[in-house]
Backbone bond lengths (Angstrom), bond angles and torsions (degrees), N, CA, C in turn:
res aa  C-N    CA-C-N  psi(-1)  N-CA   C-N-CA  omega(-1)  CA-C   N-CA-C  phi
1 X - - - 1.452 - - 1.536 110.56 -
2 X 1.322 114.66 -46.14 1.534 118.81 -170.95 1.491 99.71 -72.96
3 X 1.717 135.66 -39.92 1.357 120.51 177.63 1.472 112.89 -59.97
4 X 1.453 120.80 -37.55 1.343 128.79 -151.85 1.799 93.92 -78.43
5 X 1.481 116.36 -22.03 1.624 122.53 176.58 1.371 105.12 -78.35
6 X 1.335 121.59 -40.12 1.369 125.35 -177.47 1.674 107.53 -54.44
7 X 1.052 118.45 -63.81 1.358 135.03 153.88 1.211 112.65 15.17
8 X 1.778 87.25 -95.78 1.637 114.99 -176.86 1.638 107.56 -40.53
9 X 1.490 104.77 -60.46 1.150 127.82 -169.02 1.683 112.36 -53.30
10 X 1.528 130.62 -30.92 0.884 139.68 -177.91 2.003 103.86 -73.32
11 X 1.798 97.08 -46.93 1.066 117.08 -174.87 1.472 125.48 -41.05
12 X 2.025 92.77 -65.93 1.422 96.87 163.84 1.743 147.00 -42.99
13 X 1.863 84.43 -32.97 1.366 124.28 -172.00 1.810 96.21 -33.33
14 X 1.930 96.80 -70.65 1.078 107.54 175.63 1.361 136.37 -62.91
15 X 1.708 100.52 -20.27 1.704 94.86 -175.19 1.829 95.62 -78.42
16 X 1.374 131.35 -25.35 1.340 116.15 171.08 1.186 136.17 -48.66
17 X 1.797 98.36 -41.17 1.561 109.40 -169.67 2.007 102.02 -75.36
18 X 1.082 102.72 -33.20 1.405 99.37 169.73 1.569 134.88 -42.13
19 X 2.068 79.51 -71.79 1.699 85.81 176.83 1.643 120.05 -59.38
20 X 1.735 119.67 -27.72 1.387 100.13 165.38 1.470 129.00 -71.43
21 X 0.851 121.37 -18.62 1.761 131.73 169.30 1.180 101.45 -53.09
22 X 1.401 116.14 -56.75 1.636 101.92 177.28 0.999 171.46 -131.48
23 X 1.734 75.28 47.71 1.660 128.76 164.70 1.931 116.78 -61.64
24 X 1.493 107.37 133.83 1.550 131.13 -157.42 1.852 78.89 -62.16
25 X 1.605 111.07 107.58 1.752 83.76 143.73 1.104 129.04 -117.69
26 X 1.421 135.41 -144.14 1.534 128.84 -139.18 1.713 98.04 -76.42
27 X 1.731 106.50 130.70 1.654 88.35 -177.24 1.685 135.89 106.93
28 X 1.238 86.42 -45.08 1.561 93.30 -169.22 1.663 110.62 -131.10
29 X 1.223 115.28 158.20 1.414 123.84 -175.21 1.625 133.75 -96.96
30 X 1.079 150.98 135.06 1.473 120.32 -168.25 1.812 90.08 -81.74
31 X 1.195 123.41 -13.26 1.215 113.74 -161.23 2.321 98.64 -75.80
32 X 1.411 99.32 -11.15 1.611 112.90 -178.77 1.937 86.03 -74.32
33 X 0.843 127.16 -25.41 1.247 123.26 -149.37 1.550 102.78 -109.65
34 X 1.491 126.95 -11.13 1.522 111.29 159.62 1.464 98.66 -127.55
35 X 1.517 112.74 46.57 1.878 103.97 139.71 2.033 97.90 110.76
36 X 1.389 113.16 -0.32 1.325 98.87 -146.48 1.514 113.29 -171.14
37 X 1.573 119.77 142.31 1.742 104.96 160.18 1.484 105.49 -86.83
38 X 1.099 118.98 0.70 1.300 108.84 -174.79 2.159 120.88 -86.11
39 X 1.333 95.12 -25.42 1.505 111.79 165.82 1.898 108.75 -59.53
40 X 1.125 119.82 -14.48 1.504 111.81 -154.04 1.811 88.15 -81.83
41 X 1.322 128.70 9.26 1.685 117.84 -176.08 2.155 92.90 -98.33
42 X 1.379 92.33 -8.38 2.097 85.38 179.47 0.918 109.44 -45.32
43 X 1.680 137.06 -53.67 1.394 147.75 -150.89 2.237 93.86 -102.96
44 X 0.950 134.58 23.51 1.438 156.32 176.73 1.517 104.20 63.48
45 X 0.918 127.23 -157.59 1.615 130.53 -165.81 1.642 125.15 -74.14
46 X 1.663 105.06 -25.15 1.722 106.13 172.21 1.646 99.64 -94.78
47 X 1.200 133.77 23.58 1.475 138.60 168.45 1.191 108.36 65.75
48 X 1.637 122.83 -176.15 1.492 115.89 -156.72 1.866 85.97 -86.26
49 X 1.625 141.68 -7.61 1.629 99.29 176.05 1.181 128.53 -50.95
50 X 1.387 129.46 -75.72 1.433 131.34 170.17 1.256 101.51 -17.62
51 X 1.469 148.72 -105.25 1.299 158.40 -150.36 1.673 103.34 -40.67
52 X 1.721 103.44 -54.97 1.727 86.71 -177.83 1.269 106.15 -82.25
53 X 1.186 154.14 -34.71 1.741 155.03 118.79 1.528 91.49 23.62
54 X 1.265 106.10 -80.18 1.626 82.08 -157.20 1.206 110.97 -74.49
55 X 1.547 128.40 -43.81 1.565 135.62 161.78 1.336 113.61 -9.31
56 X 1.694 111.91 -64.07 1.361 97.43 164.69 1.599 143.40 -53.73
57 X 1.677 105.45 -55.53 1.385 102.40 161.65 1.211 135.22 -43.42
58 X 1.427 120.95 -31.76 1.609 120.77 163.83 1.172 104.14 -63.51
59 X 1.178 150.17 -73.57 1.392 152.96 -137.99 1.876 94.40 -80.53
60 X 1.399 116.01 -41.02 1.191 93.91 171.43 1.507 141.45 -97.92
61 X 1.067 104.88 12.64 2.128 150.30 136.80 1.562 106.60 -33.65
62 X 1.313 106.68 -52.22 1.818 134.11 -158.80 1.629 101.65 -88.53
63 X 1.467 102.27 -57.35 1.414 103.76 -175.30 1.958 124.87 -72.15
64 X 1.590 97.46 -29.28 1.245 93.70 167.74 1.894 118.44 -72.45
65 X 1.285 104.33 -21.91 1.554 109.47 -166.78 2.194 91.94 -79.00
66 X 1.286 79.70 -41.63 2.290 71.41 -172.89 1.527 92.99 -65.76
67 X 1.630 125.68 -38.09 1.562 108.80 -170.27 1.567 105.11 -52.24
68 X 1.208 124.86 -62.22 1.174 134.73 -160.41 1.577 109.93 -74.13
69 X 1.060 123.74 -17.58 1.743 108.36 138.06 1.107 135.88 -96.62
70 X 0.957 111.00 -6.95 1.978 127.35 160.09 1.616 93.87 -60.07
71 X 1.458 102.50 -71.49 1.632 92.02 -172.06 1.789 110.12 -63.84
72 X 1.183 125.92 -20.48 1.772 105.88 -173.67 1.517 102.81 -84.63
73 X 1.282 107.46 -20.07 1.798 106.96 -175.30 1.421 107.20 -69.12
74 X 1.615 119.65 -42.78 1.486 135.34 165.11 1.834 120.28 -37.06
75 X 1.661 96.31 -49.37 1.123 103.15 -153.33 1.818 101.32 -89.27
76 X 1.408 126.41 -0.10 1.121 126.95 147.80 1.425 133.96 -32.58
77 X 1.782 116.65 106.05 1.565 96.13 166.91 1.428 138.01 -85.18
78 X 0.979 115.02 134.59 1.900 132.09 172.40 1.345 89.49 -16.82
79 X 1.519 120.37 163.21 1.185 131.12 136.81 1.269 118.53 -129.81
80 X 1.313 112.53 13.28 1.138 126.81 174.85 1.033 115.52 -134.48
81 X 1.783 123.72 137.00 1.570 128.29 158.81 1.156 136.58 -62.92
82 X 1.230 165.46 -153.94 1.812 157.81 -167.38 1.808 60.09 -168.97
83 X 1.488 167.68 19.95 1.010 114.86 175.67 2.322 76.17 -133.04
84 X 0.812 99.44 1.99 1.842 112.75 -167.27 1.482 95.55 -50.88
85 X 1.472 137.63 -43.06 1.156 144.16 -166.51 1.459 117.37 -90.53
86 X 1.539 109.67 -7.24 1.377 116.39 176.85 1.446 113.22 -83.61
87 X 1.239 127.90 128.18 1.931 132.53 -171.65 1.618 91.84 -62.76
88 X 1.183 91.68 140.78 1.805 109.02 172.52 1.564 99.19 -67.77
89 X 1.315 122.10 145.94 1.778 132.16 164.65 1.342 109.22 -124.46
90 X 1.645 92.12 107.52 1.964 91.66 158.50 1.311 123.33 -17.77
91 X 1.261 115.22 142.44 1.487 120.68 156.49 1.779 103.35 -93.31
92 X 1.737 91.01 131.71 1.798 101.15 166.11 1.512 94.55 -23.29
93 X 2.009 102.26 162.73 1.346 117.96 145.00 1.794 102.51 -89.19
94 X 1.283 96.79 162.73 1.468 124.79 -167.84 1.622 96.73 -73.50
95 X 1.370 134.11 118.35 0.828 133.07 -175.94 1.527 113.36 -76.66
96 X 1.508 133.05 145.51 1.399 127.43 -169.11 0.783 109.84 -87.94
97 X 1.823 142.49 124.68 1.142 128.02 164.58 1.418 130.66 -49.56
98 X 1.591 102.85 135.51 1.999 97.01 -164.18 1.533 88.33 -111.04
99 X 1.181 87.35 165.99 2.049 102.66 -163.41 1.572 83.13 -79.49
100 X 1.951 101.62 163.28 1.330 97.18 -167.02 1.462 95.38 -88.74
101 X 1.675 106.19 177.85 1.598 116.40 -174.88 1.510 73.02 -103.35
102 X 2.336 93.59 155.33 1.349 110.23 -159.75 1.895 62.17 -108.02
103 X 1.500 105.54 178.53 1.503 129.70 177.81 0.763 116.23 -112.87
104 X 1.360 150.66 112.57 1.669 122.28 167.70 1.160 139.60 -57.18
105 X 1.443 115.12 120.86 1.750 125.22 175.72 1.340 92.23 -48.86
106 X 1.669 116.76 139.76 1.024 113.53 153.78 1.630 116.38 -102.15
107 X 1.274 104.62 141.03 1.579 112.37 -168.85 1.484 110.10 -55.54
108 X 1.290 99.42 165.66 1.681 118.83 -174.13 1.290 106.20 -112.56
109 X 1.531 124.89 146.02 1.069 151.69 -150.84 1.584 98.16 -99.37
């Protein structure tokens, strides 16, 4: 379930970044942008705002709803370890410090 959200969620990701790209902004036309005023009937007669307008709001309708179970599915704690099945191992005993060994001076001539 959570990959198949990732998915979507990735999916939308992109259909957002799209539809704002090629959205009218201040000034300029998308119809300047494929060659022509005469292209501006592609997206039908009220031009592509309305259509990508709402495009976006759906998709970002979609993306807040997968965030927010992406994040509550995340925010679940374990009750279980990946390490629970591993046998416990003694720790060494503490070794005693042993007095140091002296060296022998070797004698002088």
């Amino acid at each position: 379930m959570i990959t198949i959200t990732t998915i979507i969620h990735i999916i939308v990701s992109i259909i957002i970044i799209i539809a704002v790209l090629l959205q009218v902004g201040k000034g300029a036309s998308i119809g300047s942008s494929f060659g022509g005023s005469s292209s501006q009937t592609i997206f039908g007669s009220a031009g592509p705002a309305t259509m990508l307008t709402k495009i976006t709001y759906i998709c970002v309708a979609i993306f807040m709803l997968t965030s927010l179970f992406l994040t509550y599915n995340s925010s679940k704690q374990r009750s279980k370890s990946i390490m629970s099945d591993v046998p416990a191992v003694a720790a060494p005993e503490a070794a005693q410090p042993q007095a140091p060994v002296e060296q022998p001076v070797p004698a002088q001539k």
